[in-house]
C-alpha positions in Angstrom: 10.9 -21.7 -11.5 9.8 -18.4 -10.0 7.2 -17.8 -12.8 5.6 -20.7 -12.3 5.1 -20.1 -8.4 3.9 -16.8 -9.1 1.0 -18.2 -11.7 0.2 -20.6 -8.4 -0.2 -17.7 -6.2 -1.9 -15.8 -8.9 -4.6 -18.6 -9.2 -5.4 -17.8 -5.6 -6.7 -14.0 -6.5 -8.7 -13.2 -9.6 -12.2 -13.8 -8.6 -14.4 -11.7 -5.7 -14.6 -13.7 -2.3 -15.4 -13.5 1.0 -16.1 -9.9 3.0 -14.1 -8.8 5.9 -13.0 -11.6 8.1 -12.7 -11.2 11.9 -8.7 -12.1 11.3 -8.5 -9.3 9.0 -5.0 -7.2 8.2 -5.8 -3.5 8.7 -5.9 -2.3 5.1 -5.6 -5.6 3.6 -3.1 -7.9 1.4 -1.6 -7.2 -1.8 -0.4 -9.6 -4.1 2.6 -8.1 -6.1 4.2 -9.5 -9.0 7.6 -7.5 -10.8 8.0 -10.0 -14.4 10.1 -9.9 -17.5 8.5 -10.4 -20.7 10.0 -13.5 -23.2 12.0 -12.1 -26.0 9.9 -10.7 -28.9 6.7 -9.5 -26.8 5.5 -6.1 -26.4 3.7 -3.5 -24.6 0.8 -4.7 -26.6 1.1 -8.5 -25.1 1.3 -7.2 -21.3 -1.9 -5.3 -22.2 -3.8 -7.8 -23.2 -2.7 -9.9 -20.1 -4.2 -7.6 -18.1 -7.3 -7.1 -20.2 -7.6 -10.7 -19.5 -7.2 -10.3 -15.9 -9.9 -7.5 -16.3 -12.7 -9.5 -17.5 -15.7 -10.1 -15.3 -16.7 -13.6 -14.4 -19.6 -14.5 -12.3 -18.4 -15.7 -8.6 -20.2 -17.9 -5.6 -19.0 -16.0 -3.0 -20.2 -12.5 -1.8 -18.1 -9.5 -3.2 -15.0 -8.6 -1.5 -15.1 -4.7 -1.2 -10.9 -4.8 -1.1 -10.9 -6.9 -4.5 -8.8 -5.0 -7.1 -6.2 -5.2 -9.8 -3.2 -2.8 -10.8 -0.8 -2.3 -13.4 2.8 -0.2 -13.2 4.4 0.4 -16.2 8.0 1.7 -15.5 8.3 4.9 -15.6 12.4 6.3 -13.9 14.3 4.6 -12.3 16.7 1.2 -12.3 14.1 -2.1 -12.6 14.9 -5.6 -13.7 11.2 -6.0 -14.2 9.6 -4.7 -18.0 6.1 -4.2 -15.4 4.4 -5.2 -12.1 1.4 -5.7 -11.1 -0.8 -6.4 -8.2 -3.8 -8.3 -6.4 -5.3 -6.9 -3.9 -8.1 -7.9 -1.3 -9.7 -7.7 2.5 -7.8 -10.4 4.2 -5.5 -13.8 3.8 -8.9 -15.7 3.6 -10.7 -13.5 1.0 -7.6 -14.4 -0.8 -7.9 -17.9 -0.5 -11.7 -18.1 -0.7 -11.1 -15.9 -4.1 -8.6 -18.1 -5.5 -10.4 -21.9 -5.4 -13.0 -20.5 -7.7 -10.7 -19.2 -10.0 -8.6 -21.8 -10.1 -11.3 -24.5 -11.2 -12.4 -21.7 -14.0 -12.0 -21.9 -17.9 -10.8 -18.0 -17.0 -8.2 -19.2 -14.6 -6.6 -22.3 -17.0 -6.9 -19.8 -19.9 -5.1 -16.7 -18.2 -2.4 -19.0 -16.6 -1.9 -20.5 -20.4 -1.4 -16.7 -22.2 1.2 -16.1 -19.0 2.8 -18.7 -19.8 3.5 -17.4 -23.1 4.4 -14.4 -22.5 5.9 -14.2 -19.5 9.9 -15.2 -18.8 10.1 -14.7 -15.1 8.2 -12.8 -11.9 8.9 -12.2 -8.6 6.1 -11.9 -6.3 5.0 -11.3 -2.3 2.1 -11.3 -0.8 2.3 -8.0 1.2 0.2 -6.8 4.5 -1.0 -3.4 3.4 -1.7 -0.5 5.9 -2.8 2.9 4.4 -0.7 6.5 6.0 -2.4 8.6 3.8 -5.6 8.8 1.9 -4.6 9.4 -1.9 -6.9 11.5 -4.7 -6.1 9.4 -7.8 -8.2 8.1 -10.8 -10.3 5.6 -10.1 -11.5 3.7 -13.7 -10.7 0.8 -15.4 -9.2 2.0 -18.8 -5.9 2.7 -20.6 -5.1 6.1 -19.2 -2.9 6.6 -15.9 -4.8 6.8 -12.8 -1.4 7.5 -10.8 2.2 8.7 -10.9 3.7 6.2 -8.1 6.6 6.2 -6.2 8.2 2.9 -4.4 10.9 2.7 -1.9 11.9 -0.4 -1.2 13.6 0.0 2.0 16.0 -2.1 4.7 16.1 -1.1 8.7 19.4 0.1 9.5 21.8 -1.6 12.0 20.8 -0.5 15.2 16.9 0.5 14.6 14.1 -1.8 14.1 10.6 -1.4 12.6 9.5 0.2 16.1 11.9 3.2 14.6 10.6 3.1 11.2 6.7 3.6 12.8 8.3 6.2 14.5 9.3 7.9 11.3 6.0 7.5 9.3 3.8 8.6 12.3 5.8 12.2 12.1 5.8 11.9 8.7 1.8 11.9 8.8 1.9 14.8 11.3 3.8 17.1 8.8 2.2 17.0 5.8 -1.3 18.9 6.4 1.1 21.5 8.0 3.0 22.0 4.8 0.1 23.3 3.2 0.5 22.1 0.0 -2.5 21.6 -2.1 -0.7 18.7 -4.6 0.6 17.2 -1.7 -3.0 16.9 0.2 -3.6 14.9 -2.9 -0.1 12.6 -2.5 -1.7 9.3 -0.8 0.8 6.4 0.9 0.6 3.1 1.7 3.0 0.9 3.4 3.9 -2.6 2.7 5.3 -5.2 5.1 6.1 -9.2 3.6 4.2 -11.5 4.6 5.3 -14.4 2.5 7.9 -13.9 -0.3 9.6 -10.6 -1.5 13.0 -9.8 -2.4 14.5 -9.2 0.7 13.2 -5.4 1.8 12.0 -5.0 5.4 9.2 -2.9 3.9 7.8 -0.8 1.4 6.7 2.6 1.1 4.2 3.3 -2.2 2.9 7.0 -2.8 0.6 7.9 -5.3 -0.2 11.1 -6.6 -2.7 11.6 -9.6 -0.7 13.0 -12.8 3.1 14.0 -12.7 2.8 17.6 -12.1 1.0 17.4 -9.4 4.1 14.8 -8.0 6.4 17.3 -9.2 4.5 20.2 -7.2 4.2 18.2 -4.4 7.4 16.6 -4.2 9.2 20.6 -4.3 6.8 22.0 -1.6 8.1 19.0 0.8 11.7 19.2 -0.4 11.9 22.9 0.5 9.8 22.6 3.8 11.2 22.4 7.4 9.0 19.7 7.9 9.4 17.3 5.4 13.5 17.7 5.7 12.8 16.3 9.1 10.8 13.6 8.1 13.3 12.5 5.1 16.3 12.9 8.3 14.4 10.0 10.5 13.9 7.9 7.7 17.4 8.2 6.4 18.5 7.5 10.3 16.7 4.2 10.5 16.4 2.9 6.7 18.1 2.6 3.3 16.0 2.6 0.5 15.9 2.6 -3.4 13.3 4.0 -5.9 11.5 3.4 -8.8 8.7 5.6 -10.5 6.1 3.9 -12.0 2.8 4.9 -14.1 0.0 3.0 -12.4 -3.2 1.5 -13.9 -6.3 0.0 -12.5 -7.3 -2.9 -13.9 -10.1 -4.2 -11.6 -11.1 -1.2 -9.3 -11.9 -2.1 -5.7 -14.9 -0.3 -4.3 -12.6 0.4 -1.1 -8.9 1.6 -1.4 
């Protein structure tokens, strides 16, 4: 079953490993997981799942600086999944490193146990992650939204290939300091390519901004600029993509991101 592969990836994540390896993956790898709760559990039983995830445990290996955990509620848009959430670290063999000592843990056996329990289904990925823009979001561990975030799960067009896609993102990064927008100098992007699993998009684009107005003031000043029509008109050219809005929360926050 697909949950059960996803609790096997997951036990390769939840404790710090090893620093930046030579083989690295500019901007790292993210873990991501989109599950559906069994009937009769709540908001309240997805919380303490990640509260669990949260909890410190003592670790062999140095700290990886990349080593985080996030939560998305849903906030608009079409999703099968009742939340999502992701792990995130420096490299493939942080990952790995991370994952043997969790999976020998009381912690691990535990979490994987209440996941079990609460948890119908997930899909998951592991994603290669490269940062296009620097983000200015909240950055603590608690129970109030760090982020409004935006995903667009896209597919390349017939005809264009990722090479067209870079294309698009590089002038997209070239038009937004020239809209001169202060919400959108806080809007922060990341892309995500598959490495191993996924449900069938070529890539994903995730934006952050830090509350919903300062989306929503953002988001106008690029609808109505020259600039970010353009942008939208290359992406549209060489991918389709739909969307889903999301209230993001850190669980574990990474000292680099």
């Amino acid at each position: 079953m697909r949950k059960l592969f996803a609790l096997t990836i997951l036990s390769l994540a939840f404790v710090t490993g090893n620093a930046l390896a030579e083989d690295a993956t500019p901007g790292g790898i993210v873990q991501v997981f989109g599950c559906t709760l069994q009937d009769g559990q709540t908001t309240d039983n997805v919380w303490a799942l990640m509260d669990a995830l949260g909890t410190p445990e003592g670790a062999a290996a140095p700290p990886d600086p990349a080593f985080g955990v996030f939560f998305w509620a849903p906030f608009r848009g079409a999703t099968d999944y009742d939340f999502a959430f992701g792990v995130l670290n420096s490299d493939l063999v942080s990952m790995a490193d991370a994952g043997s000592a969790y999976a020998a843990s009381a912690r691990g056996q535990a979490n994987d146990l209440r996941f079990e329990n609460t948890v119908s289904d997930c899909d998951s990925a592991i994603m290669s992650v490269e940062e296009l823009k620097e983000a200015s979001i909240g950055m603590t561990a608690d129970r109030t939204v760090d982020a409004v975030v935006e995903t667009f799960s896209c597919t390349i067009n017939e005809g264009s290939d990722m090479d067209d896609v870079n294309g698009a993102l590089d002038y997209w990064k070239g038009q937004i300091p020239k809209i001169g927008s202060p919400a959108l100098d806080k809007y922060g992007a990341h892309l995500w390519t598959a490495y191993r699993g996924g449900t069938g998009s070529d890539f994903v684009f995730v934006g952050n901004s830090p509350d919903l107005k300062t989306w929503a003031e953002g988001s106008v000043a690029y609808d109505s600029s020259a600039g970010g029509q353009a942008a939208d008109e290359r992406f549209f050219k060489h991918s389709t993509c739909t969307n889903q809005m999301w209230n993001g929360y850190w669980i574990v926050v990474p000292e680099q991101f």
